[in-house]
ROLUMNU-615869 format. One record per residue (C-alpha): x, y, z; residue in three letters. Coordinates in nm, 4 decimals, padded with zeros to 6 digits. Example, Ala and Ser with C-alpha at 12.3 -4.5 7.8 and 13.67 -1.06 7.14 Angstrom:
<nodes>
> u  v  w  r
> 01.2300  -00.4500  00.7800  ALA .
> 01.3670  -00.1060  00.7140  SER .
</nodes>
This chain:
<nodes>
> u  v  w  r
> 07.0740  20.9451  25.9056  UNK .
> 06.8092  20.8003  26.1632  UNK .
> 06.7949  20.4667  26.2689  UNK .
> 06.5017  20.3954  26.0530  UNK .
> 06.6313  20.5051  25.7558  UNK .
> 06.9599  20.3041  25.8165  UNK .
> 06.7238  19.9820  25.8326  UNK .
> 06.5120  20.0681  25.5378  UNK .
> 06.8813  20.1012  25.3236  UNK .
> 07.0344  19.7951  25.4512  UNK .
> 06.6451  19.6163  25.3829  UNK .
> 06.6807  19.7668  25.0106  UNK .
> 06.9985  19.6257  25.0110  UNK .
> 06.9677  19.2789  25.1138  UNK .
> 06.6418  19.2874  24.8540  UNK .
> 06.7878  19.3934  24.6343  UNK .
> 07.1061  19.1574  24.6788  UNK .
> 06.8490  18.8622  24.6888  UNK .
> 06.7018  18.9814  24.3075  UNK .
> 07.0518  18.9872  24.1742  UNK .
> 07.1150  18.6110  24.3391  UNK .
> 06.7941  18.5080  24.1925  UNK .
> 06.8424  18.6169  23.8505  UNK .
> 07.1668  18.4939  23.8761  UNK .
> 07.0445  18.1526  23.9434  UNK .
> 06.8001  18.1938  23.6378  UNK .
> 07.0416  18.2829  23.4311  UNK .
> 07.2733  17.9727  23.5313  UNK .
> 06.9689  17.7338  23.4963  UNK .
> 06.9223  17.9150  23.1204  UNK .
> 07.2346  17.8711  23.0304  UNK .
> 07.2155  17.4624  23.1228  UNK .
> 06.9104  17.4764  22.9751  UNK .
> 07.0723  17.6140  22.6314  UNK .
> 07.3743  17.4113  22.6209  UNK .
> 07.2202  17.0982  22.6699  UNK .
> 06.9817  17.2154  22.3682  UNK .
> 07.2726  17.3026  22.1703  UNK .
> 07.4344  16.9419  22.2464  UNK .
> 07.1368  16.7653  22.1540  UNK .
> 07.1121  16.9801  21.8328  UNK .
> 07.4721  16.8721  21.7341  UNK .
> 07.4215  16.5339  21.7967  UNK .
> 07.0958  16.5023  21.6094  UNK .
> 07.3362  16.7097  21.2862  UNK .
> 07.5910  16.4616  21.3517  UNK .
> 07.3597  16.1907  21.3039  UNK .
> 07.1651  16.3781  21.0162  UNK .
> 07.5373  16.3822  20.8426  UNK .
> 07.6324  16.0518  20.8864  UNK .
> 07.2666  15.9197  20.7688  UNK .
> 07.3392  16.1506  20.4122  UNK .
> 07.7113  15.9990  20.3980  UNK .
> 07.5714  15.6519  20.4284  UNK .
> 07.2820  15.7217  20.1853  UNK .
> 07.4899  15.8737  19.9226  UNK .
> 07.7548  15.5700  19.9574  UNK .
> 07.4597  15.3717  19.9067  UNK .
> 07.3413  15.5709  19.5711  UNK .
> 07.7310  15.5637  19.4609  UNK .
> 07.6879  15.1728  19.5306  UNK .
> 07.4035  15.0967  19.3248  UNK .
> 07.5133  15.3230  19.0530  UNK .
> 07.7886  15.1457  18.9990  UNK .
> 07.7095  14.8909  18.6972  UNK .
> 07.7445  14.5457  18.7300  UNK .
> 08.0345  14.3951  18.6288  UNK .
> 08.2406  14.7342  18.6538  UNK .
> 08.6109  14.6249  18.5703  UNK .
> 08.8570  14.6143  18.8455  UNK .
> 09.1576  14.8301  18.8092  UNK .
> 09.3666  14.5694  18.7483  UNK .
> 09.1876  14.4995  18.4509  UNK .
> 09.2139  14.8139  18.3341  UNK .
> 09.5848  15.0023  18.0970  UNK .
> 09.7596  15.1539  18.3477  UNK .
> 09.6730  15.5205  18.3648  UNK .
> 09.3117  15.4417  18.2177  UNK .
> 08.9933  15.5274  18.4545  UNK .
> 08.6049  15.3730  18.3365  UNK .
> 08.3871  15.5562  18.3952  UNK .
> 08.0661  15.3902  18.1882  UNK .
> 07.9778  15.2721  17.8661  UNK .
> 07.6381  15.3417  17.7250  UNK .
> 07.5064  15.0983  17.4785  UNK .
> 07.1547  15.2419  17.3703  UNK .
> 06.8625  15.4987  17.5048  UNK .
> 06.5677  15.1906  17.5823  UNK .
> 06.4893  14.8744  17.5715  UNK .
> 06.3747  14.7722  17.2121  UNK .
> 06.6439  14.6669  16.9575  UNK .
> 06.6387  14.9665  16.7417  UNK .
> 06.7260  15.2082  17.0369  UNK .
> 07.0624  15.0020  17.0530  UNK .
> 07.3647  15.1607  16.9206  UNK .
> 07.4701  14.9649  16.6196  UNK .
> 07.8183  14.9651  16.4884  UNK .
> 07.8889  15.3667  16.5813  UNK .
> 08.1690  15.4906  16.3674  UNK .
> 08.1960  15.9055  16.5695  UNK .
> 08.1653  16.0609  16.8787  UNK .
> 08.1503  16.4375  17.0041  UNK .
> 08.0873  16.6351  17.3067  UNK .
> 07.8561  16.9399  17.2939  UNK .
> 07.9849  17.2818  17.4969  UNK .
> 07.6986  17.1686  17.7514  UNK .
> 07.8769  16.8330  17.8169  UNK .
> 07.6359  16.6348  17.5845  UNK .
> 07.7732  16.3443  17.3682  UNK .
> 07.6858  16.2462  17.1004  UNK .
> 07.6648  15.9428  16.8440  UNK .
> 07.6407  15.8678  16.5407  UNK .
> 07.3873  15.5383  16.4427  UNK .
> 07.4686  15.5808  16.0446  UNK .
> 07.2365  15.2238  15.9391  UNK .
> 07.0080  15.4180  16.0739  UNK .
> 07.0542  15.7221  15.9219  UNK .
> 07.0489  15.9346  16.2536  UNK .
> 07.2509  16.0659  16.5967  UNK .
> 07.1548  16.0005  16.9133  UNK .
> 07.2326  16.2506  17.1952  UNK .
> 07.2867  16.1716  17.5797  UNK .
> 07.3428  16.3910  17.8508  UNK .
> 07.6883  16.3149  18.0583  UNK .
> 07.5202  16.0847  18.2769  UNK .
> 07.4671  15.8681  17.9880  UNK .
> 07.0706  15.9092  17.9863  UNK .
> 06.8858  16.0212  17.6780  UNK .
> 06.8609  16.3300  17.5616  UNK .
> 06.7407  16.3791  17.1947  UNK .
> 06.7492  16.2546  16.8180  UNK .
> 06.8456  16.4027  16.5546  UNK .
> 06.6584  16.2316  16.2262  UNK .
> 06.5511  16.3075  15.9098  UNK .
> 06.3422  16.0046  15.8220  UNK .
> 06.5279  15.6813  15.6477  UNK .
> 06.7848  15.7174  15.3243  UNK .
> 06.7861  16.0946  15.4205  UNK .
> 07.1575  16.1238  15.5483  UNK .
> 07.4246  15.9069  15.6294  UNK .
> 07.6251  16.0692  15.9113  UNK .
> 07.9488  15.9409  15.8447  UNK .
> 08.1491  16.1714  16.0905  UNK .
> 08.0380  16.4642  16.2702  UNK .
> 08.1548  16.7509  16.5140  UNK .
> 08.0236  17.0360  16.7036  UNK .
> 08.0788  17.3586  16.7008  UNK .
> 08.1529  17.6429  16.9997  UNK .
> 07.7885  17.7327  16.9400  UNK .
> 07.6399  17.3970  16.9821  UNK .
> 07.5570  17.3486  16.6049  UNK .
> 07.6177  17.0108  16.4507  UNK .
> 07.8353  16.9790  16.1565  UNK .
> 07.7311  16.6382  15.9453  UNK .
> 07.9856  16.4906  15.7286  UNK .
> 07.6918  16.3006  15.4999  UNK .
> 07.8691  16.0405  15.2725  UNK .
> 07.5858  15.9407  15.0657  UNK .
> 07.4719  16.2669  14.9742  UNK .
> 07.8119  16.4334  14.9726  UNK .
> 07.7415  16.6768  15.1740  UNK .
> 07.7868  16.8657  15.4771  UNK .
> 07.4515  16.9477  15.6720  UNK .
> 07.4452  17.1893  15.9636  UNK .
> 07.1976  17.0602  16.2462  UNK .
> 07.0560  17.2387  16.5725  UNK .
> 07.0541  17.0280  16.8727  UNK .
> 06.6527  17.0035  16.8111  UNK .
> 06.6818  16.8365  16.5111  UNK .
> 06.6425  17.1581  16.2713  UNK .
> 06.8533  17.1642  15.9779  UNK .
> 07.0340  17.5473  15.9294  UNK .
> 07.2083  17.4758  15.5971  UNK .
> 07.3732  17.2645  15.3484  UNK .
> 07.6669  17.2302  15.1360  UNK .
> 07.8251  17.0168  14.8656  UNK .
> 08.1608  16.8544  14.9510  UNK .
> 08.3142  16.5224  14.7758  UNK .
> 08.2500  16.1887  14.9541  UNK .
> 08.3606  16.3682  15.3486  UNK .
> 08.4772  16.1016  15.5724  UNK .
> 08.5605  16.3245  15.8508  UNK .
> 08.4762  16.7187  15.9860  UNK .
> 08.6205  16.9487  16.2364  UNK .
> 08.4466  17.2795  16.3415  UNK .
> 08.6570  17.5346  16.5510  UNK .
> 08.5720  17.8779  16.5265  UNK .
> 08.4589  18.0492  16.1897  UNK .
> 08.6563  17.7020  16.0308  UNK .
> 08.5463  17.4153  15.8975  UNK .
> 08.7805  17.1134  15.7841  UNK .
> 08.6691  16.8554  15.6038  UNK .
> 08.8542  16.5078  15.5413  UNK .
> 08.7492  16.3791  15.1882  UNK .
> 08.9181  16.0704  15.0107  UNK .
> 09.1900  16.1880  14.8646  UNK .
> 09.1984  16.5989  14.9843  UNK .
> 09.1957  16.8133  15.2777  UNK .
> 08.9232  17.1092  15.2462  UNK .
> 08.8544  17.4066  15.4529  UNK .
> 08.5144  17.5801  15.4564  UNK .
> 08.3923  17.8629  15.6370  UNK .
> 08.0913  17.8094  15.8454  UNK .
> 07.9062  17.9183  15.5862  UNK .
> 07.9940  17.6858  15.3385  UNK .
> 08.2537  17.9057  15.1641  UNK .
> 08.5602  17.7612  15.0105  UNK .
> 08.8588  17.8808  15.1399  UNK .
> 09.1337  17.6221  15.0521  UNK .
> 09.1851  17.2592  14.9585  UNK .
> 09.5084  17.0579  14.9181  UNK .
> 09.6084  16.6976  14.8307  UNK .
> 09.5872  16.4302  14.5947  UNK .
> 09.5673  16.0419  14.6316  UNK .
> 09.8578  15.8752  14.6835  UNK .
> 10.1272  15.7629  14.9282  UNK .
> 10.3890  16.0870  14.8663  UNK .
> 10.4919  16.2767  15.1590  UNK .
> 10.2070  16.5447  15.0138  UNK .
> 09.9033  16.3122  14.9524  UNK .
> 09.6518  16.1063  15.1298  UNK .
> 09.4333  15.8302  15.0766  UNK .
> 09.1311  15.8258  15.2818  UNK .
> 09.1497  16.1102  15.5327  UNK .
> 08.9424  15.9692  15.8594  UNK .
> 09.0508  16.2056  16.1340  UNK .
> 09.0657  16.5562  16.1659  UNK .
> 09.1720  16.7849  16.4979  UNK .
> 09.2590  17.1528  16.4972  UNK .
> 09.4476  17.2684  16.7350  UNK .
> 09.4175  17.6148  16.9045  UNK .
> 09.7092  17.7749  16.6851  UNK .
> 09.5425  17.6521  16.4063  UNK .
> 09.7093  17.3657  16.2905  UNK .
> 09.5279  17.1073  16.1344  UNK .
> 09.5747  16.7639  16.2269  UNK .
> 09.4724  16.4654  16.0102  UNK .
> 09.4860  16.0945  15.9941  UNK .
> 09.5913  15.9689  15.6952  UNK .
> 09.4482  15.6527  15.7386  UNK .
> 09.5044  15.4000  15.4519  UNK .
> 09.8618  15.5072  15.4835  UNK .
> 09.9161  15.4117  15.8045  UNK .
> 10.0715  15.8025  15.9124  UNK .
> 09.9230  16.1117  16.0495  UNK .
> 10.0154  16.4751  15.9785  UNK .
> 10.0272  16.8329  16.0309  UNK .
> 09.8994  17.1192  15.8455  UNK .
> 09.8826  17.5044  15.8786  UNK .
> 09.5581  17.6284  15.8257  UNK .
> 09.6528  17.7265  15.4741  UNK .
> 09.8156  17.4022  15.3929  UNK .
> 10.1485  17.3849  15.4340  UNK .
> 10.2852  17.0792  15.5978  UNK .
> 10.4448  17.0645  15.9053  UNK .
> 10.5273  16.7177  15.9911  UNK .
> 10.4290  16.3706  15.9005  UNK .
> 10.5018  16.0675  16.1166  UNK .
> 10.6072  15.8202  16.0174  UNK .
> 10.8235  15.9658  15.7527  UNK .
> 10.9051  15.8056  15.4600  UNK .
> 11.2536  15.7675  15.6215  UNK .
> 11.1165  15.5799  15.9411  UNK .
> 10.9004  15.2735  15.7015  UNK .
> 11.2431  15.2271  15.4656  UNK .
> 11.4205  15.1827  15.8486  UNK .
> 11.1844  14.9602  15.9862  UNK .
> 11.1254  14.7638  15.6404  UNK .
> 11.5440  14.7372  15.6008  UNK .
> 11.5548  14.5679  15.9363  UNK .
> 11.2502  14.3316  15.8637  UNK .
> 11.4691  14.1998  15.6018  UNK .
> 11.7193  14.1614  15.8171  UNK .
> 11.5703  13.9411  16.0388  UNK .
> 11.4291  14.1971  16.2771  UNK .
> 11.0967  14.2469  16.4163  UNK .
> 10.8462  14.4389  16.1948  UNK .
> 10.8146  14.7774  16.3742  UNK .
> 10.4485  14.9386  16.2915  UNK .
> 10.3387  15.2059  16.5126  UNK .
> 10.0200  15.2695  16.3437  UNK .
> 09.7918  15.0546  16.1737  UNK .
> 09.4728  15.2588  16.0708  UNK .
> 09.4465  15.5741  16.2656  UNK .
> 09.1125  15.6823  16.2609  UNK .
> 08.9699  15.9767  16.5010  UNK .
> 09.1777  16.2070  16.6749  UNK .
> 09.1062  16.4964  16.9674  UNK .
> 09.3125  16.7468  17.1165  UNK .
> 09.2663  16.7234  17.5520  UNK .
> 09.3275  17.0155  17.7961  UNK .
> 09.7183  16.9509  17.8398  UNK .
> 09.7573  17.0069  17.4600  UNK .
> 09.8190  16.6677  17.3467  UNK .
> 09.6941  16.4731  17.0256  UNK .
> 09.5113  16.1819  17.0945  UNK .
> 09.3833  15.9347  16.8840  UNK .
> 09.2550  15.5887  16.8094  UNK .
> 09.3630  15.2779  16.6072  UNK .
> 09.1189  15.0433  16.5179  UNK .
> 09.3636  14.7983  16.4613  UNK .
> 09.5896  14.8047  16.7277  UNK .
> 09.2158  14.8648  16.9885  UNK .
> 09.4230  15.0832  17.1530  UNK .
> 09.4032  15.5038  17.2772  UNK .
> 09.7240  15.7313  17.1935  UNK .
> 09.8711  15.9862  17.3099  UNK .
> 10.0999  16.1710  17.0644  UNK .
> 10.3539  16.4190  17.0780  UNK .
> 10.1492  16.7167  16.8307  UNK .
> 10.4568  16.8856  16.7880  UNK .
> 10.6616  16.5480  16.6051  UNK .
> 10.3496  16.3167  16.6189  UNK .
> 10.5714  16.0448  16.7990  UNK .
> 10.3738  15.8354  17.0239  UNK .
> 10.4282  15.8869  17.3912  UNK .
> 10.1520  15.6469  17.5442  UNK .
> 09.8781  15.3904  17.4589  UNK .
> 09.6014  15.2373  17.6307  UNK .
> 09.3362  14.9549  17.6246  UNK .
> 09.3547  14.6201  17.4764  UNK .
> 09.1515  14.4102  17.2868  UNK .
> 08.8222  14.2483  17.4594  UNK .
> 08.4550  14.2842  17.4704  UNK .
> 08.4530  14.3700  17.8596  UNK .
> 08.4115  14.7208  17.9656  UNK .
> 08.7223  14.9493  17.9671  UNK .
> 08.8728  14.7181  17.6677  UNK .
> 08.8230  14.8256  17.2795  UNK .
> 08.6981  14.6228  16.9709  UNK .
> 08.7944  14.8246  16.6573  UNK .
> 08.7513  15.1884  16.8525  UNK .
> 08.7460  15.4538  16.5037  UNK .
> 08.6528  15.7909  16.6933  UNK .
> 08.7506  15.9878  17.0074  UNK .
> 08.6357  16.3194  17.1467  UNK .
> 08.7164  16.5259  17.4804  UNK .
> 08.5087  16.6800  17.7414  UNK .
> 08.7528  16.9492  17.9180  UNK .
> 08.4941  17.0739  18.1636  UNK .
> 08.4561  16.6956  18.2888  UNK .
> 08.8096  16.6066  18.2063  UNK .
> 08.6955  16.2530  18.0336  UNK .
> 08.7349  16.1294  17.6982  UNK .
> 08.4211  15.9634  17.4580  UNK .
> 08.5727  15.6673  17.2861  UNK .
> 08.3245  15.5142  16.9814  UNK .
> 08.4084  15.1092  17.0281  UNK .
> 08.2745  15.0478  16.6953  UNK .
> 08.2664  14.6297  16.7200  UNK .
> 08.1218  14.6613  17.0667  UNK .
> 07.8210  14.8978  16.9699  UNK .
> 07.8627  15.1174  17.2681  UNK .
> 08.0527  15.4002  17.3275  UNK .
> 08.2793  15.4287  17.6242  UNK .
> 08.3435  15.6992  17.8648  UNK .
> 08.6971  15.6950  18.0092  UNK .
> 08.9663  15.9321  18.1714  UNK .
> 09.3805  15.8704  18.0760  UNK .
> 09.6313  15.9882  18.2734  UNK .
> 09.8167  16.3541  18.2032  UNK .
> 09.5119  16.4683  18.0164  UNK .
> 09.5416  16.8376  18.2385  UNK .
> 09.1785  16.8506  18.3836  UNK .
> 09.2077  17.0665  18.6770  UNK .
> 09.0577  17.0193  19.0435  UNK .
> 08.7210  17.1509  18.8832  UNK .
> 08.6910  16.8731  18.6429  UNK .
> 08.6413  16.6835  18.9851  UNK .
> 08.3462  16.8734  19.1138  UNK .
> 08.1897  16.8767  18.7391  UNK .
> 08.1969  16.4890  18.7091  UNK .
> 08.0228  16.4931  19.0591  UNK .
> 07.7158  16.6910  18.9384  UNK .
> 07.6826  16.4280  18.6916  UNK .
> 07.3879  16.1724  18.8003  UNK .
> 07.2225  16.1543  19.0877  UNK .
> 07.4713  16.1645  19.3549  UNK .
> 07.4367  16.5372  19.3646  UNK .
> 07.1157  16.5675  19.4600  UNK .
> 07.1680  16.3893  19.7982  UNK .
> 07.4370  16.6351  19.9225  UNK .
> 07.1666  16.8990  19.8820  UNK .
> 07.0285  16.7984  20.2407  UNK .
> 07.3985  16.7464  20.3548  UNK .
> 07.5000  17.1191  20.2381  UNK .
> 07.1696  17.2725  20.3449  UNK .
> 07.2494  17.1355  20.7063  UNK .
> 07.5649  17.3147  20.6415  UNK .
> 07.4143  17.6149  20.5952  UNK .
> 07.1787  17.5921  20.8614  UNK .
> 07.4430  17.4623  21.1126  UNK .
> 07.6316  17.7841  21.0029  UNK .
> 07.3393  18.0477  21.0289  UNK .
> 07.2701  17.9015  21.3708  UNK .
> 07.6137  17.9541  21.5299  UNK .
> 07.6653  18.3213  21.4212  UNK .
> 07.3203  18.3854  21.5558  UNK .
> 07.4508  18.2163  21.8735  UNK .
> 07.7781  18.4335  21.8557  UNK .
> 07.5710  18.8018  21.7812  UNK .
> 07.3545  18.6794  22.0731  UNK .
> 07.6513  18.6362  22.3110  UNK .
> 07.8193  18.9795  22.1891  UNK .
> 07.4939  19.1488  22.2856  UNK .
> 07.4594  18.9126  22.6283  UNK .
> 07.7900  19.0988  22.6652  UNK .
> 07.7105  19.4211  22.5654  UNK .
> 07.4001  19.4031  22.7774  UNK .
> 07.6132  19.2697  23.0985  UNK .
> 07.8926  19.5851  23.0452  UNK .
> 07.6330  19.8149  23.0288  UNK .
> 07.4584  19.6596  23.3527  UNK .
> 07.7569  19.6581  23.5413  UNK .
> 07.7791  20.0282  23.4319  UNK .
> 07.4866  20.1564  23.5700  UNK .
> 07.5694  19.9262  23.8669  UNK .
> 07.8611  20.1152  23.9410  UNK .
> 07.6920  20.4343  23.8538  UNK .
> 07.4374  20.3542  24.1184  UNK .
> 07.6964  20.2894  24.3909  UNK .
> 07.8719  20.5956  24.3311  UNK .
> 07.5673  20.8146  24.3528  UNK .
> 07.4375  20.6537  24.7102  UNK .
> 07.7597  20.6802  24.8433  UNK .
> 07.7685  21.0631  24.7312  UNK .
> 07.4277  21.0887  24.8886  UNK .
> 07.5670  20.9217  25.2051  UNK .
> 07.8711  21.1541  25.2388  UNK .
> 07.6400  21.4585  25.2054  UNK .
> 07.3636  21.3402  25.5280  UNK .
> 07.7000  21.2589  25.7106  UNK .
> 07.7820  21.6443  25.6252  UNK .
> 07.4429  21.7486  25.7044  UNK .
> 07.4736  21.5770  26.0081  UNK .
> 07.7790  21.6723  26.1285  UNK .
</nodes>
């Protein structure tokens, strides 16, 4: 190799040398360039974040009616959650004297208003939702319940009948049945409690059995104003006027009844003697089965929610007192359960309103949570907060492929690199042959 061509080499070289430093220094100033970006990025996010906590606080806060009770105010065990007291502002849009509650499949609940002939329907959030009405004198919806199917099964006193609604206020059918003071739909069954008999309908209207005569015997009723059926089957009743509730097959036979005729001799033998009446019901009224299994009812007298064992129908818990504030009870007659949201619908008859609360025990699972979430408008500001998320998320895999590729690029760089070196020093080693 000449001198000349030794120069030009070590010339390439040193250019060469001076490109890689360059790019080298391009590539640091990038990278500055980038991770500053990236820090101001997750600094404005963090900010972004906060700003949607503190606005959704804020929502929660003025949410949050007036005069919400403080726990201490509240049964042990017993969670508010809101009452709703009409759907607008003029005086016939108030809820007057309700007597039954359900919950729709979709969460809906709904009320009876039977002075005014009709049932009002609000979405879980407690805003308005529809009406179903029929024009004055045309119904009196003395108890109600809904079906798996969203149909409405009408338990009309006046007209002794039961009517089968839609949700839009169509009526499917109609059937007779003897002054009905209470209705339970589950599956192709429908129970009806009349005055002085049990009766169970198919959905159709079909008569499939009836039982029970008026009376205080262990095997008769007088004025049957609660009605549950439990997922075996069994039919659960409140046998109001005497004070006891009971237990049924589907075909009638009875199970249990508490109190027994054994437990009022007991407790009337030691008010004689001196001791303190024991009554553990007064008037029980409505009744619901919740997602841990349990019977739960309410007393109108006693302004209280129970929990009873459905397998003895002992009592195992009660809550709420008397009082006109929010989370107490004024002559409560109906209760109904919403599994999804894990809450109970409580009709507080004196109060006019109808009260949404959640009792310990009642086996809601951690969805229930994220269901009662959704309700209201909470919900919609976390949309921002999880579309950040998102975003946040899409960004740093792009930012991971694009450093796997950097990578990539860089090994296969290097590659050549060495490639390169290996083929000028072959070339080298064969003019130092030629030479030679």
């Amino acid at each position: 190799m000449t001198d000349e061509t030794r120069a030009d080499a070590i010339d390439e070289s040193l250019k060469h040398a001076e490109s890689a430093a360059e790019a080298e220094r391009r590539d640091r100033k990038a990278r500055k360039r980038g991770n500053r970006l990236r820090t101001a990025l997750a600094l404005i996010l963090a900010l972004l974040v906060l700003l949607l906590l503190t606005l959704s606080a804020f929502v929660v806060r003025l949410m949050t009616p007036v005069g919400s009770p403080d726990a201490e105010e509240l049964s042990e065990g017993m969670e508010w959650v809101r009452s709703m007291y009409g759907w607008g502002k003029k005086e016939n849009q108030q809820l007057y004297g309700p007597t039954d509650v359900a919950i729709a499949p979709d969460g809906a609940i709904w009320v009876n208003d039977p002075q005014r002939f009709q049932l009002i329907g609000f979405n879980p959030d407690g805003s308005y939702r529809a009406l179903i009405h029929k024009g004055p004198g045309y119904m009196v919806p003395q108890a109600f319940d809904i079906s798996e199917d969203g149909d409405i099964y009408i338990a009309d006193f006046g007209a002794q009948k039961i009517r089968v609604f839609t949700a839009d206020n169509q009526e499917l059918r109609s059937w007779d049945s003897s002054l009905p003071t209470e209705v339970a739909v589950r599956g192709d069954r429908v129970v009806v409690g009349q005055r002085d008999r049990v009766v169970v309908y198919d959905t159709q209207g079909k008569l499939i059995q009836e039982w029970g005569t008026r009376g205080k015997a262990r095997d008769q009723v007088d004025i049957v104003r609660g009605v549950a059926i439990g997922p075996d089957e069994t039919i659960y009743i409140s046998d109001t006027q005497n004070s006891r509730i009971k237990a049924f097959s589907m075909d009638g036979k009875l199970k249990w009844v508490y109190p027994s005729e054994q437990d009022f001799k007991k407790w009337a033998d030691d008010a004689a003697k001196g001791k303190k009446p024991k009554r553990v019901f007064q008037i029980p009224t409505g009744m619901t089965l919740d997602a841990a299994g349990r019977l739960v009812l309410v007393d109108p007298f006693e302004f209280k929610i129970m929990v009873v064992d459905p397998k003895t129908g002992k009592v195992t818990k009660t809550y709420g007192d008397y009082g006109e504030k929010d989370g107490k009870f004024a002559y409560p007659t109906s209760i109904a359960y919403d599994r999804t949201r894990d809450w109970f619908a409580v009709a507080d008859t004196a109060n006019n309103r109808v009260q949404i609360v959640r009792i310990e025990g009642s086996g809601g699972g951690p969805l229930s949570g994220v269901a009662r979430m959704a309700v209201g408008p909470v919900w919609v500001c976390s949309i921002p907060l999880i579309l950040l998320l998102i975003a946040a998320f899409i960004a740093a895999m792009r930012r991971r492929a694009a450093k796997r590729s950097a990578q990539a690029e860089d090994g296969s760089e290097e590659a050549n690199s060495t490639l390169e070196t290996a083929s000028d020093s072959a070339d080298t080693d064969s003019v130092k042959v030629s030479s030679d």
